[in-house]
C-alpha positions as CSV (number, residue, x, y, z in Angstrom):
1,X,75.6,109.4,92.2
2,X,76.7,108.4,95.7
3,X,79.2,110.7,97.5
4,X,81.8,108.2,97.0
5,X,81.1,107.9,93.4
6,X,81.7,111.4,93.1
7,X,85.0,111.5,95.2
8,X,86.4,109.4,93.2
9,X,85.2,111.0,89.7
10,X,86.8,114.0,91.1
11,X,90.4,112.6,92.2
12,X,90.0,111.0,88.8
13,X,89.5,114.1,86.9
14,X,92.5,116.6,88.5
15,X,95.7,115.0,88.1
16,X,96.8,117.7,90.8
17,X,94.4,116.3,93.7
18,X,95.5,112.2,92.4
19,X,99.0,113.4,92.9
20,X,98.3,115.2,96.3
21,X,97.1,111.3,97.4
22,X,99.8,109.8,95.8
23,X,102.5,111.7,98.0
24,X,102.6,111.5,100.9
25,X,99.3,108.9,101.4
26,X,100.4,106.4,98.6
27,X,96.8,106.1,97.1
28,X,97.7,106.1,93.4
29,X,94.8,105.7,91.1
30,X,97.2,104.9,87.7
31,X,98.0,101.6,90.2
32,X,94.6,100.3,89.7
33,X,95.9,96.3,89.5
34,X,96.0,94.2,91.7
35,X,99.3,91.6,92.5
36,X,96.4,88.7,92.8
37,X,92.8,88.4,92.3
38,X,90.8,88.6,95.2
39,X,87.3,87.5,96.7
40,X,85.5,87.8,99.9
41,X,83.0,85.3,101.9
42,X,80.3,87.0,101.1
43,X,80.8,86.9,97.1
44,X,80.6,91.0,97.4
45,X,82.7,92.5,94.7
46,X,85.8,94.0,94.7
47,X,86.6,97.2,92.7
48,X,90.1,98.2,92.3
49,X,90.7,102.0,92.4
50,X,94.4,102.2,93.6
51,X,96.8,100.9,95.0
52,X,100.4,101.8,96.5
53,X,104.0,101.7,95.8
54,X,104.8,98.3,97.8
55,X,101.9,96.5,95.8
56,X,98.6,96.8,97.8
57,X,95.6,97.6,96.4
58,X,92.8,99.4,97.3
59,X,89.4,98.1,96.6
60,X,86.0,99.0,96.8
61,X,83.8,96.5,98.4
62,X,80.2,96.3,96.6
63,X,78.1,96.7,93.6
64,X,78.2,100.0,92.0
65,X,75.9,102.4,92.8
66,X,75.4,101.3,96.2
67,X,75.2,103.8,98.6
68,X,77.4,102.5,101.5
69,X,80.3,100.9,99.5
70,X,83.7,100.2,102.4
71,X,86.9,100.5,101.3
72,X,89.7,97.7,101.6
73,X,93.0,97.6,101.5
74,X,95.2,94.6,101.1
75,X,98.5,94.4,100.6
76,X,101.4,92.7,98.5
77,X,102.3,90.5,101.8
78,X,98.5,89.0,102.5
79,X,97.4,91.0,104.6
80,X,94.0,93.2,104.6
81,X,91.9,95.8,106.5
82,X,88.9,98.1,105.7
83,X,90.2,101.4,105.9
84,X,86.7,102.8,105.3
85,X,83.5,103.1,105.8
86,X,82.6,104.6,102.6
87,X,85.4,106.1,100.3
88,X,85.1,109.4,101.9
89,X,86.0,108.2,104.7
90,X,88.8,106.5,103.7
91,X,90.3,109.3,101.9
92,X,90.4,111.8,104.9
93,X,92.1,108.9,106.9
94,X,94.6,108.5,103.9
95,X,94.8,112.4,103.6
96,X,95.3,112.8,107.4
97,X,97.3,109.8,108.5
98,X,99.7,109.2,105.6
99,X,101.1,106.8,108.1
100,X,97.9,104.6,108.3
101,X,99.6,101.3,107.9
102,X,102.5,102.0,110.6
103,X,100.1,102.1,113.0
104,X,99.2,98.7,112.5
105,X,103.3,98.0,113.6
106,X,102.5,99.6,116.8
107,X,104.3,103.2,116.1
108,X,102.7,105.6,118.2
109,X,101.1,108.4,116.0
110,X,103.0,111.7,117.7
111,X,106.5,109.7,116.4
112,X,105.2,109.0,112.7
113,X,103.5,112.9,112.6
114,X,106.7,114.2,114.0
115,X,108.9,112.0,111.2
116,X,106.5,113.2,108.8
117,X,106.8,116.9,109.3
118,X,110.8,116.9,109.5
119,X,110.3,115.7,106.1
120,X,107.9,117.8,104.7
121,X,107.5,121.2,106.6
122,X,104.1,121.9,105.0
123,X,102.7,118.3,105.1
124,X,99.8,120.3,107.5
125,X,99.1,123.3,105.2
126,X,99.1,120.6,102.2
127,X,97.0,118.4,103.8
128,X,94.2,121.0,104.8
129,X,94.3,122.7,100.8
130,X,93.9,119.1,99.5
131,X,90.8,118.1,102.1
132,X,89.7,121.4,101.2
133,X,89.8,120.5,97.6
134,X,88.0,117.6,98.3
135,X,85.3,118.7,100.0
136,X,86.2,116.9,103.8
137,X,86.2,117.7,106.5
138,X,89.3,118.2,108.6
139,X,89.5,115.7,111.7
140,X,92.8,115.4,114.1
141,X,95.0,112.6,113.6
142,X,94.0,111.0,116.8
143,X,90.4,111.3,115.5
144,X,91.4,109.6,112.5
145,X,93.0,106.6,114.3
146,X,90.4,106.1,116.0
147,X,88.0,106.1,113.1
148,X,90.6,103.7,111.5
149,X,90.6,101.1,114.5
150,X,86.6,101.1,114.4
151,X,86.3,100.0,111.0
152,X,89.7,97.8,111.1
153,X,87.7,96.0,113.6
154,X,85.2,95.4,111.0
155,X,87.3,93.5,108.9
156,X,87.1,90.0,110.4
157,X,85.0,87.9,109.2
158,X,83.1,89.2,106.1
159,X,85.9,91.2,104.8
160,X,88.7,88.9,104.8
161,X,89.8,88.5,101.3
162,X,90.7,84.7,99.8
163,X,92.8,84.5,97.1
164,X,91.7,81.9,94.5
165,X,95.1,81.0,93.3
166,X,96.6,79.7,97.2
167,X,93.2,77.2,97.6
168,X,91.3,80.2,99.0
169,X,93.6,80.9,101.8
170,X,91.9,83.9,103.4
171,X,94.4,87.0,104.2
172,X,95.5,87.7,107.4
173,X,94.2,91.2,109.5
174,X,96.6,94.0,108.9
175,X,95.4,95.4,112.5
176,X,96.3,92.4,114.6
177,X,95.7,92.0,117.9
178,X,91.7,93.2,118.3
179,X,91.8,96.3,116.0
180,X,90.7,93.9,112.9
């Protein structure tokens, strides 16, 4: 069983650690389908294993089993990034950076941290007990970001999803601008 296999047999096993990913980093695994049917270039599957409240969907990208499976997210709007490396990865950026996909509108990350924690005072003491929980690693939110733009700027070309029902129109990169 790959790490990310496991990862997600564990989020899917405590309802406590699926709702700690559901609030505040909107990656809920009961919203598992997807607005539209999607396909890549390639032909490499897509997995759904959450989504979020405004519609998107997260997929995994890849056969099961495979060992290096990235994670993609596209959204109710056509748009569509990898988030991920693998879904490890992609959970610590969702776990660390709520925020992820206010970054793509250009918000610096000390605003959207700062919003965050006048919200919810214990966002960073959740945060860590959940990646604890996890089994991650704890990286900065600046590390994060970073680690988000490098694989965003994976997206383009292989990981730009069509959908079948709009004559394959291919989704436009979340992270515009370089990025993806």
């Amino acid at each position: 069983m790959t790490a990310s296999d496991a990862l997600l047999r564990l989020i899917e096993q405590d309802p406590s650690l699926a709702g700690a990913l559901a609030w505040p980093g909107d990656f809920d695994i009961d919203r598992r389908d997807p607005v539209e049917d999607l396909s890549l270039p390639s032909g490499t599957p897509l997995h759904p294993i959450a989504g979020c409240g405004a519609g998107g969907t997260y997929f995994l990208c890849g056969k099961a089993g495979a060992e290096k499976r990235p994670v993609l997210y596209a959204d109710s709007e056509g748009q569509a990034t990898l988030i991920g490396t693998d879904l490890v990865e992609a959970v610590t950026l969702i776990a660390v950076l709520p925020f992820w996909r206010d970054l793509a509108k250009g918000f610096p990350i000390s605003e959207l941290g700062s919003d965050l924690r006048a919200d919810h005072p214990d966002f960073d003491n959740e945060r860590d007990r959940l990646l604890h929980a996890l089994g991650l690693s704890r990286i900065s939110e600046e590390e994060a970001a970073a680690r988000l733009l490098a694989v965003a700027a994976r997206t383009v070309p292989d990981y730009v999803p069509r959908a079948p029902d709009d004559d394959h129109l291919p989704y436009e990169p979340l992270f515009e601008g370089g990025p993806a």
